[in-house]
N, CA, C and O atoms as CSV, one atom per row, in Angstrom:
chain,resi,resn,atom,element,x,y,z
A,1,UNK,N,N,6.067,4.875,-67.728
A,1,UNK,CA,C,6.956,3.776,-67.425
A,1,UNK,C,C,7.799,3.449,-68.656
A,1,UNK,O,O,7.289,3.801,-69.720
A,2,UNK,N,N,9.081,2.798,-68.730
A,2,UNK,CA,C,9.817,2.746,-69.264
A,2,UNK,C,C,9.769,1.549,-69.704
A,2,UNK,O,O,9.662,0.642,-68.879
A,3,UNK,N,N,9.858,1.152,-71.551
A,3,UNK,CA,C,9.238,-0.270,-71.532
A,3,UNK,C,C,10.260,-1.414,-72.157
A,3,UNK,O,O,10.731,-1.214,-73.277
A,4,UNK,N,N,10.516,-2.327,-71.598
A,4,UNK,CA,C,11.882,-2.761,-71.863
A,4,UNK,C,C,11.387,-4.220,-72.788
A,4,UNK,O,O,10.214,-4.593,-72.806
A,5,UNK,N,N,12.755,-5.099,-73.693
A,5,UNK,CA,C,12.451,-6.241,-74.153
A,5,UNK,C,C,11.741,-7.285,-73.496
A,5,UNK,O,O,11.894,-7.370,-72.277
A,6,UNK,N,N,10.950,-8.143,-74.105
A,6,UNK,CA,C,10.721,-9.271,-73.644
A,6,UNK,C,C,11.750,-9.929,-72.344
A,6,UNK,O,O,11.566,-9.981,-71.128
A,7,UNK,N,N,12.657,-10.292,-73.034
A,7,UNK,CA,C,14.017,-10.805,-71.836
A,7,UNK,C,C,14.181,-9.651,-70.718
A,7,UNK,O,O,15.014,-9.812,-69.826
A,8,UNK,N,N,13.572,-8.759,-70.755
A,8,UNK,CA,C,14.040,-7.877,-69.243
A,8,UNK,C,C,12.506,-8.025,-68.542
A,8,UNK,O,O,12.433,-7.352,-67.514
A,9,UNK,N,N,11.559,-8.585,-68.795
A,9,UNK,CA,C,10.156,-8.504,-68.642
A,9,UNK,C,C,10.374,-8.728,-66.657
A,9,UNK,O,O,9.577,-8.328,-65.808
A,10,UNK,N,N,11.378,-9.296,-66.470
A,10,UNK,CA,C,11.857,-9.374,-64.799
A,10,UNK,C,C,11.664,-8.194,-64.251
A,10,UNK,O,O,11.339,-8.161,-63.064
A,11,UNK,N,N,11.786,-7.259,-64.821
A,11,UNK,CA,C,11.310,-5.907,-64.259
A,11,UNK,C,C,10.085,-4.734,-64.919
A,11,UNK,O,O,10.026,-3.578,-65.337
A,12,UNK,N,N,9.125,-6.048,-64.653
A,12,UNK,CA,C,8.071,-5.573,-64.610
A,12,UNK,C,C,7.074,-6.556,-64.047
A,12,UNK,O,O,6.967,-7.772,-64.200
A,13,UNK,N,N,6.138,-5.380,-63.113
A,13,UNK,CA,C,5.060,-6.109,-61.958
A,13,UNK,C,C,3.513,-6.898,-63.152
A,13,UNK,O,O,3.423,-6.941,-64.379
A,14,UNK,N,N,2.527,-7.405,-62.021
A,14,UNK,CA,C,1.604,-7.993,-63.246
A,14,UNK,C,C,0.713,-6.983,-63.868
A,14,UNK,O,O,-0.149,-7.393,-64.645
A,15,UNK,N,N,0.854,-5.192,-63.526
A,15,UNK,CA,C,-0.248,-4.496,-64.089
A,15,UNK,C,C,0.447,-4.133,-65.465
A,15,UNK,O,O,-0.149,-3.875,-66.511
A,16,UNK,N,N,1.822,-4.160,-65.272
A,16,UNK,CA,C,2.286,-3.989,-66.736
A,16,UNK,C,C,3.665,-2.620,-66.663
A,16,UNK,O,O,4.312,-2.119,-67.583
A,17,UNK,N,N,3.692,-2.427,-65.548
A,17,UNK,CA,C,4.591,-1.416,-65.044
A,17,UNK,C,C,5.914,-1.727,-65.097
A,17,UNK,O,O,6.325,-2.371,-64.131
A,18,UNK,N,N,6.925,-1.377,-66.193
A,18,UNK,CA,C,8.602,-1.697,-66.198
A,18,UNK,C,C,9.697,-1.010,-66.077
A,18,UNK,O,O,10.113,-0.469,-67.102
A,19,UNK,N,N,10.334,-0.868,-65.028
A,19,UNK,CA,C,11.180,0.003,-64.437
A,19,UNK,C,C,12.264,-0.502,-63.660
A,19,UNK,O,O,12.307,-1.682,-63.314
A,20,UNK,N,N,13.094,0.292,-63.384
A,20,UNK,CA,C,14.410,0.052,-63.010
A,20,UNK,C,C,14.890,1.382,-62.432
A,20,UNK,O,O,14.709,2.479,-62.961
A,21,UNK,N,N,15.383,1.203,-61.537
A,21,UNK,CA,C,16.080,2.327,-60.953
A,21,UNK,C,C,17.476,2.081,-60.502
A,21,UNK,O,O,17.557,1.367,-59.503
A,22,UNK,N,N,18.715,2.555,-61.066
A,22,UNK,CA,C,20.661,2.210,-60.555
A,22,UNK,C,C,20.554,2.641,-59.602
A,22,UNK,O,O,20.064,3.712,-59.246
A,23,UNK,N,N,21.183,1.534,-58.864
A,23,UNK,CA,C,21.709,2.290,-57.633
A,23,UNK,C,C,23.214,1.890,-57.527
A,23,UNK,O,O,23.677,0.849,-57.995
A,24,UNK,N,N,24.044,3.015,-56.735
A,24,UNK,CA,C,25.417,2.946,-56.728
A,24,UNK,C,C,25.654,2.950,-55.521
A,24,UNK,O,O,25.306,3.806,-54.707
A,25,UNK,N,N,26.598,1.459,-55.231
A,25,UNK,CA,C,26.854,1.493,-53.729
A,25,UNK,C,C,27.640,2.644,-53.201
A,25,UNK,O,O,28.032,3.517,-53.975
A,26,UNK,N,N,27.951,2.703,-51.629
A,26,UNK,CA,C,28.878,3.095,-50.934
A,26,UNK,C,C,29.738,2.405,-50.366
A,26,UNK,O,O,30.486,2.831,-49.486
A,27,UNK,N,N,29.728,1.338,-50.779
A,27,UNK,CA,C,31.236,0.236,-50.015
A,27,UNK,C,C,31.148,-0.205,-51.525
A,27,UNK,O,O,30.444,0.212,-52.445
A,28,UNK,N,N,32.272,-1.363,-51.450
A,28,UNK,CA,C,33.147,-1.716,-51.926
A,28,UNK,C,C,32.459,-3.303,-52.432
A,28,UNK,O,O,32.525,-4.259,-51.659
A,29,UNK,N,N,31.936,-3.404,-53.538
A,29,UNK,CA,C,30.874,-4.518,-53.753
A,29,UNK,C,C,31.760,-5.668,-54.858
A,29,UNK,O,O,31.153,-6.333,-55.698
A,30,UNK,N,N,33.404,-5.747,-54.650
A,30,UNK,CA,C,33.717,-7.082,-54.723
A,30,UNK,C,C,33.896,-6.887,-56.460
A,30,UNK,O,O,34.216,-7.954,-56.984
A,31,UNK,N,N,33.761,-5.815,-57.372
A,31,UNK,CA,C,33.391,-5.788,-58.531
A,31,UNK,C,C,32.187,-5.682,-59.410
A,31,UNK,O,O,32.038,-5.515,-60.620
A,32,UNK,N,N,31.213,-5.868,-58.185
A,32,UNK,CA,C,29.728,-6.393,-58.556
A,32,UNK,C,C,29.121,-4.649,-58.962
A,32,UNK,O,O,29.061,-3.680,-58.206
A,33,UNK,N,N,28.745,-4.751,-60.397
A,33,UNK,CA,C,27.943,-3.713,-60.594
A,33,UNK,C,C,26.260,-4.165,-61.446
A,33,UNK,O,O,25.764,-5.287,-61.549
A,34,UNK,N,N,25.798,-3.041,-61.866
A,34,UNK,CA,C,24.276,-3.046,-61.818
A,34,UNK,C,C,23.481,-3.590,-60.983
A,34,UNK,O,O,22.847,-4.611,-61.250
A,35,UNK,N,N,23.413,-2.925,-59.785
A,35,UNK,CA,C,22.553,-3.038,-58.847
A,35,UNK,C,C,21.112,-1.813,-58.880
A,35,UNK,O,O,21.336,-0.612,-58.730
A,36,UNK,N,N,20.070,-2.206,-59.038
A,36,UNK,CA,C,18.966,-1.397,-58.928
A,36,UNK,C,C,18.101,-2.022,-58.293
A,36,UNK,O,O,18.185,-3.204,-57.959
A,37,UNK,N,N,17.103,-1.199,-58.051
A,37,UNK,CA,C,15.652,-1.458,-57.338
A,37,UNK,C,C,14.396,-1.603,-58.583
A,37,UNK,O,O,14.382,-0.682,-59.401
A,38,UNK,N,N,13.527,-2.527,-58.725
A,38,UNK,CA,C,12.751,-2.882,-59.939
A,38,UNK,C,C,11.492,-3.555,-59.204
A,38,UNK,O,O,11.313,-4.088,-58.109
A,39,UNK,N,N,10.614,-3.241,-60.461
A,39,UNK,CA,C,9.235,-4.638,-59.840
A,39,UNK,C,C,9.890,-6.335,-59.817
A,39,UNK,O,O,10.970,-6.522,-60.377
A,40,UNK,N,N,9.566,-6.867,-59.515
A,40,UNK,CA,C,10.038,-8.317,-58.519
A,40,UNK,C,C,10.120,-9.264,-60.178
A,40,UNK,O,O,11.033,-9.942,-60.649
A,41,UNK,N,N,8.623,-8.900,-60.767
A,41,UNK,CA,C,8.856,-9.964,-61.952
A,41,UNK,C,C,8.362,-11.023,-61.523
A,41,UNK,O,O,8.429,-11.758,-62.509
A,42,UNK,N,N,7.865,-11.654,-60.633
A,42,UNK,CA,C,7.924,-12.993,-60.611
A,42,UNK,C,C,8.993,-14.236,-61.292
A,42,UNK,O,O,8.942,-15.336,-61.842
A,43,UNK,N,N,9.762,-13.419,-60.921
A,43,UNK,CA,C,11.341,-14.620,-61.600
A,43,UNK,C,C,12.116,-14.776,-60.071
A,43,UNK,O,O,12.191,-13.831,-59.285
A,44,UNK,N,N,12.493,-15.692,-59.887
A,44,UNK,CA,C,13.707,-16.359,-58.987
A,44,UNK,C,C,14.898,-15.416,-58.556
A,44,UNK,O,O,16.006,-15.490,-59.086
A,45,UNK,N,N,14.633,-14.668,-57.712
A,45,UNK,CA,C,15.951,-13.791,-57.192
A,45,UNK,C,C,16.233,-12.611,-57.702
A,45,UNK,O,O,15.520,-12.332,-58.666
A,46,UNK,N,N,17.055,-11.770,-57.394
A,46,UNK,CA,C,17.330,-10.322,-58.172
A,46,UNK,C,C,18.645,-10.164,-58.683
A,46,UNK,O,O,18.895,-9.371,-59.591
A,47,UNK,N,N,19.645,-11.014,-58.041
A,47,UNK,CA,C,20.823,-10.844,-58.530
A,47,UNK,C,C,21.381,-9.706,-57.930
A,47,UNK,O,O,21.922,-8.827,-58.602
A,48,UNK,N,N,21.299,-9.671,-56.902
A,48,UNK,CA,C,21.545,-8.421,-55.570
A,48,UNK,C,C,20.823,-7.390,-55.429
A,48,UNK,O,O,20.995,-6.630,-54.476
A,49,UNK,N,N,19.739,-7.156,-56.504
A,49,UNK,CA,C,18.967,-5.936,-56.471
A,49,UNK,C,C,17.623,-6.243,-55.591
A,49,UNK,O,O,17.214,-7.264,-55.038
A,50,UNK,N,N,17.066,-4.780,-55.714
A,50,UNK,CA,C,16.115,-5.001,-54.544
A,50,UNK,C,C,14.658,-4.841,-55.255
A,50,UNK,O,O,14.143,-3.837,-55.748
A,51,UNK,N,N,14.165,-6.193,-55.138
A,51,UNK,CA,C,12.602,-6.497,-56.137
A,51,UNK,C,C,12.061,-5.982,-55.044
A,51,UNK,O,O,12.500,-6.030,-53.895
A,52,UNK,N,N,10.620,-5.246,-55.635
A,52,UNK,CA,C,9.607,-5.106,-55.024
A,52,UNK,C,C,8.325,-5.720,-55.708
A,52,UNK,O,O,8.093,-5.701,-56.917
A,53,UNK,N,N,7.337,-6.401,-54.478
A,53,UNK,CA,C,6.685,-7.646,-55.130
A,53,UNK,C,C,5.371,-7.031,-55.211
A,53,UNK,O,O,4.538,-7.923,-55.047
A,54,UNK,N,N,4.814,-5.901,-55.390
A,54,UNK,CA,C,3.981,-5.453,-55.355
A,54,UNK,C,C,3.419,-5.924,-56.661
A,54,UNK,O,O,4.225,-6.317,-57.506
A,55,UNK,N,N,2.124,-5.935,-56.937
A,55,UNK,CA,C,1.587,-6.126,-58.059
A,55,UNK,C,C,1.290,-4.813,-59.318
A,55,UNK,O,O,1.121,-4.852,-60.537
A,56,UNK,N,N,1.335,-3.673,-58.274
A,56,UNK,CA,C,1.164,-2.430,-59.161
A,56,UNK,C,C,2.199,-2.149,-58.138
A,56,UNK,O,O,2.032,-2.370,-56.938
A,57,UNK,N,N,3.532,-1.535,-58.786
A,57,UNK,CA,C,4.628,-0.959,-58.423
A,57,UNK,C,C,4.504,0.460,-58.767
A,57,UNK,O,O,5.526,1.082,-58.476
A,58,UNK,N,N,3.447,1.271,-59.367
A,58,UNK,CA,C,3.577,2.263,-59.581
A,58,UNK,C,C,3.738,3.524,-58.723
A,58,UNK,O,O,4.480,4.476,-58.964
A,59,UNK,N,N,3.117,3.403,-57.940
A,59,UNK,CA,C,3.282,4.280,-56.333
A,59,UNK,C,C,5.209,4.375,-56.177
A,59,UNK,O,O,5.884,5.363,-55.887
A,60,UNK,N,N,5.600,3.178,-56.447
A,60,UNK,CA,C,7.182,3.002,-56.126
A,60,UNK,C,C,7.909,3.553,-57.015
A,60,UNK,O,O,8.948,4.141,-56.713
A,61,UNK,N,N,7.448,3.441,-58.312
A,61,UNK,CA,C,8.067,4.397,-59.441
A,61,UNK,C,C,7.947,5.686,-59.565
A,61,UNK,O,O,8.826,6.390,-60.061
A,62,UNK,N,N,6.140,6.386,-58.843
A,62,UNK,CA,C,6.686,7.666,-58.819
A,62,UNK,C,C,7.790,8.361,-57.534
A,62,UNK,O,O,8.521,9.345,-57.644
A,63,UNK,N,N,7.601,7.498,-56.391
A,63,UNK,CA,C,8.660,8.069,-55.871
A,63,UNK,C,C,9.935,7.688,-55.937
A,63,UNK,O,O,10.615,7.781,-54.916
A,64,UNK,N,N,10.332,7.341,-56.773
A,64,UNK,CA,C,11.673,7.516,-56.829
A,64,UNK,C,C,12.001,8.298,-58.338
A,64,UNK,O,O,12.898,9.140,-58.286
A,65,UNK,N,N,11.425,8.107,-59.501
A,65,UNK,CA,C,11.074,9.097,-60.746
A,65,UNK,C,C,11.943,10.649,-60.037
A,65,UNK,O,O,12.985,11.088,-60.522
A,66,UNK,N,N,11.546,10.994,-59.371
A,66,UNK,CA,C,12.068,12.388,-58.981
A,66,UNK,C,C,13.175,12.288,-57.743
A,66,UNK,O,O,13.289,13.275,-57.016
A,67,UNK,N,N,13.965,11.150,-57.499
A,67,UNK,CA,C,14.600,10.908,-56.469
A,67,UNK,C,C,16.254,11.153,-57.285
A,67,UNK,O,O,17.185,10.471,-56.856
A,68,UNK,N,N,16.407,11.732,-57.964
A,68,UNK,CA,C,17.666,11.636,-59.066
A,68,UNK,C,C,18.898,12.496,-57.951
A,68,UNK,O,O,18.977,13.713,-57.782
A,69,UNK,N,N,19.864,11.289,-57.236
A,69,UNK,CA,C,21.401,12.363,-56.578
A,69,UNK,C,C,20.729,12.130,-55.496
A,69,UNK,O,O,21.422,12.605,-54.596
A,70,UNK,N,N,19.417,11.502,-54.868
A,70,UNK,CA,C,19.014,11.243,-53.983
A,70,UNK,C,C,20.200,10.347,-52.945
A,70,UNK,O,O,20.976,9.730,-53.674
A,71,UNK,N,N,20.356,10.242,-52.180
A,71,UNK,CA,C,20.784,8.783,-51.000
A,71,UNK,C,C,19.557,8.173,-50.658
A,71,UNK,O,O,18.501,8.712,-50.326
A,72,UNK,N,N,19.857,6.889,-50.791
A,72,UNK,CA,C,18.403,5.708,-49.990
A,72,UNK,C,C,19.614,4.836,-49.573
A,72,UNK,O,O,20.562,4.322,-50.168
A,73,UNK,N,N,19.069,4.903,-47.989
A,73,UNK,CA,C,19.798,4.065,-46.981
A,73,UNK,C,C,18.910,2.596,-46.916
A,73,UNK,O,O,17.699,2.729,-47.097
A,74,UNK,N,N,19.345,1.405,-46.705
A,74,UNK,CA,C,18.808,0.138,-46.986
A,74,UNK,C,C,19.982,-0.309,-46.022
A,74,UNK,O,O,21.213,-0.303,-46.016
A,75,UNK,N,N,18.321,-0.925,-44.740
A,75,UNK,CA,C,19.323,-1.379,-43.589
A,75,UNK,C,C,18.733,-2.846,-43.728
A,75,UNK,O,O,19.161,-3.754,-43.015
């Protein structure tokens, strides 16, 4: 896992797991960039990204770890 500052600690779950994954839209998002998928953090909102509230996110990190040029559809 990838281990980021104190101040990014939002993306990371309570086993200690810190990650982030970009994702790049396909429409037209108004200007809005850095959008990724991350552990939830227990902080207030994502800021358009997509938290996952799992407590051990690691299962979620390895599959996407090898998902690189991938598409993930999010309906």
């Amino acid at each position: 896992m990838q281990c980021f500052p104190s101040y990014q600690r939002s993306y990371c779950d309570r086993k200690g797991n810190c990650w982030w994954v970009p994702l790049k839209p396909n429409f037209d998002a108004g200007g809005r960039s850095g959008f990724g998928i991350h552990p939830d953090g227990n902080v207030p909102g994502t800021l358009g990204c997509i938290g996952i509230t799992n407590g051990d996110t690691s299962d979620a990190f390895d599959a996407f770890k090898n998902a690189k040029g991938q598409k993930i559809r999010v309906e």
